[in-house]
Every structure is written in C-alpha cells, then in structure tokens.
N, C-alpha and C positions, 0 to 999 in steps of 0.2 A: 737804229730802229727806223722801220720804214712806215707809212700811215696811208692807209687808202679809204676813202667813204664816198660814197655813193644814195642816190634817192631815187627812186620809179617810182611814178602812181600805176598801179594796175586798173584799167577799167572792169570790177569786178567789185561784188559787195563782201567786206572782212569776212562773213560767215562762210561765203566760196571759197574764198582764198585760204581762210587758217584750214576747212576742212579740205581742201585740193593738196596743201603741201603735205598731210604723210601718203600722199602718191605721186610725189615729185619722183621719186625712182622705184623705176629703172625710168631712165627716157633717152630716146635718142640721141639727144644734144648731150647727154655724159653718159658716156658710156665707162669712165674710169670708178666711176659709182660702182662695185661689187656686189657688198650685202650694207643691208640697215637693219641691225638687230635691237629689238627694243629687249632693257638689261634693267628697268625700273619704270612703276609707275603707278603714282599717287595723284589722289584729289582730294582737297580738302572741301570735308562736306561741309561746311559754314560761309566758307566764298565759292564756291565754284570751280576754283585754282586747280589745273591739269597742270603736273608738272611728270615731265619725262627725260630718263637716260637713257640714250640709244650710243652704241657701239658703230660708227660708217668705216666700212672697210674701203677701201679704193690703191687702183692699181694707176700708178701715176707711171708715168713716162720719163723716167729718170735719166739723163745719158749715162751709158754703161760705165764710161771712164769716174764717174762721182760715182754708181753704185759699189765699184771695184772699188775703191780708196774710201770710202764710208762703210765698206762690207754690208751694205743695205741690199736690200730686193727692191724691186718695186711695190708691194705690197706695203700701203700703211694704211697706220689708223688713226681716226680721230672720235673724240668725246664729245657726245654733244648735250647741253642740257636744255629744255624748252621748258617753258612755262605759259601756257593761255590762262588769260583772265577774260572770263565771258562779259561779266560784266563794265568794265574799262575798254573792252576787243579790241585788246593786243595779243600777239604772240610772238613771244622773245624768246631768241633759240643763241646759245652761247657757244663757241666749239672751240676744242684748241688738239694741236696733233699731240699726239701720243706717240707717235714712232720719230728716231731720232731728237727729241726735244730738247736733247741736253746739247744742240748742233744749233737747230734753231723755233723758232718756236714761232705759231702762227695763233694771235687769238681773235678770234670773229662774233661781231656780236650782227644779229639781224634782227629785226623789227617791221612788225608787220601791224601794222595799226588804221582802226575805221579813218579814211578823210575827213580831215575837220571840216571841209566846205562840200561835202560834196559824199552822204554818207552810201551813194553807190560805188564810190570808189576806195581803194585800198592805198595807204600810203605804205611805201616799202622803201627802209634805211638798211644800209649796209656799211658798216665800218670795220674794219681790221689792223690790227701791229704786225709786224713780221720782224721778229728782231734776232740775229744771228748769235748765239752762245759767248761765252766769254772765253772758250777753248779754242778760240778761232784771231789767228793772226786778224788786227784791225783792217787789215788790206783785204783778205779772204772773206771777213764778217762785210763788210758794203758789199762786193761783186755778188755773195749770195743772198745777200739783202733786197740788191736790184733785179736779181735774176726771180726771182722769187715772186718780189712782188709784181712784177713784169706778169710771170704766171697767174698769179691770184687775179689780177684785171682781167684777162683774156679768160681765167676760168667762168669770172662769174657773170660776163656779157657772155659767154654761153650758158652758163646755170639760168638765166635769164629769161634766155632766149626760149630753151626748155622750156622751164616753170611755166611760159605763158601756153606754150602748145597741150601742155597739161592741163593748165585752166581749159580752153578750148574744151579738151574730150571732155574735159570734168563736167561742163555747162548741158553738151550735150547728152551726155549720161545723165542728168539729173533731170533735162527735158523730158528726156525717154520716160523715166521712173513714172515722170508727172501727168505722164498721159496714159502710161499702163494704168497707176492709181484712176485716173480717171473712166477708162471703160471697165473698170472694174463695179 
C-alpha cells in the first residue's frame, strides 16, 4: 500500500471555495475530467448537512500494452461522496475508483475546512491509499503501486493548480453579480 497526503491554504474564504468546487469541471488543467453526474442528494433539515453522490467519469491515459493485458479502455470511473456541514465549514468529499478495483484500488479522502487563524482563508488536506489487489503477483503489486501513486501526485498538483484558476473566475463572477445587484 502506498500513502500520499498533502495540505494547501487557499487564499479564499470556505464559503468561496466549498461553493467554487462543484465547478471545478470542466477546467483546463483536467481535461481527463469527462462528465460529473450528480446520482444522489440529501439535506438534513435539522443540521444543515448536504450530503451528495456524484458518478466522475474520466478518461485516463493508460498505456495501451496495460489496457491490452487488463482488457480495460481508458474510460473509468469513480464514486464520490461529499458531505458539507455549513455550520463546522467543512466539506468532505470521499472517492474511490470503481473501474478495475479488484486490480487496484484508490481511496481519497479531501477536506476543505475555514482556517483556524485566518477565517479568510481555506485550509485544504488531501490524503490518499493506493494499494494494488491481492490477484497481483507481489512484485507486479509495488511496480503498480509506484506507478500509480507517481500519477496521483502529478494529478493533483494539476487538480490544484486548476481548482485555483477556478477560484479566480469564480471571484470574478461573483464581483460581477455584485455590482449588477448593485445598479439594480
């Protein structure tokens, strides 16, 4: 099993940010993003509590020689569950792949929570497992292990890098609103 975690502050305030991320895609920097299909989604009216299932499609870059001997496409998928709590202002999104998982299996958890010193800013954790099936020779389970997690880094200092140019438009879309509201 492999372990990666990671920490960003965003200079933004939680209520930007958790409403920015369901238009993190489509964006530039991922373009293996396909669709984000929302498949559930409740509130509990006595806390506040959004909790949502969404379906992320994505078309990964596989090398052809692993799609051929895995009989995979590149087309996968993965589950994601989120949960905002307005009042604590966190938003906790859980995911793990659904396609191939019985090979190897990816589970991510992100956190997106007000800065405890500083409540204009967002803290943002990232942690993930990657740990390769039990059908998989020991020697073959590391190599895809590392290769893996190798990707998962490199995906998400681009998911990142994204997400903040999102923020961006987002800030200035919201400017806009705020002064049409106002000559109104």
């Amino acid at each position: 099993m492999k372990w990666f975690k990671t920490t960003h502050v965003f200079n933004y305030e939680w209520n930007l940010v958790s409403a920015a991320q369901w238009q993190k895609y489509p964006n530039e920097s991922c373009p293996h993003v396909a669709h984000v299909d929302v498949l559930n989604r409740t509130i509990d009216p006595e806390t506040g509590i959004l909790t949502t299932e969404r379906l992320i499609t994505v078309n990964q870059n596989i090398p052809t020689l692993i799609k051929k001997i895995l009989g995979s496409s590149s087309i996968q998928y993965v589950r994601e569950i989120s949960v905002i709590d307005p009042k604590k202002k966190t938003f906790t999104m859980h995911s793990i792949n659904l396609t191939l998982c019985h090979l190897l299996t990816c589970n991510e958890t992100i956190i997106y929570q007000e800065h405890t010193e500083d409540n204009t800013k967002t803290k943002f954790s990232q942690e993930a497992t990657i740990s390769a099936g039990s059908g998989l020779m020991s020697g073959w389970s590391n190599v895809l292990e590392e290769f893996s997690i190798r990707r998962f880094k490199q995906n998400a200092d681009v998911g990142r890098i994204g997400f903040n140019k999102v923020l961006e438009r987002f800030v200035v879309m919201a400017e806009e609103a705020q002064q049409k509201q106002k000559q109104i």
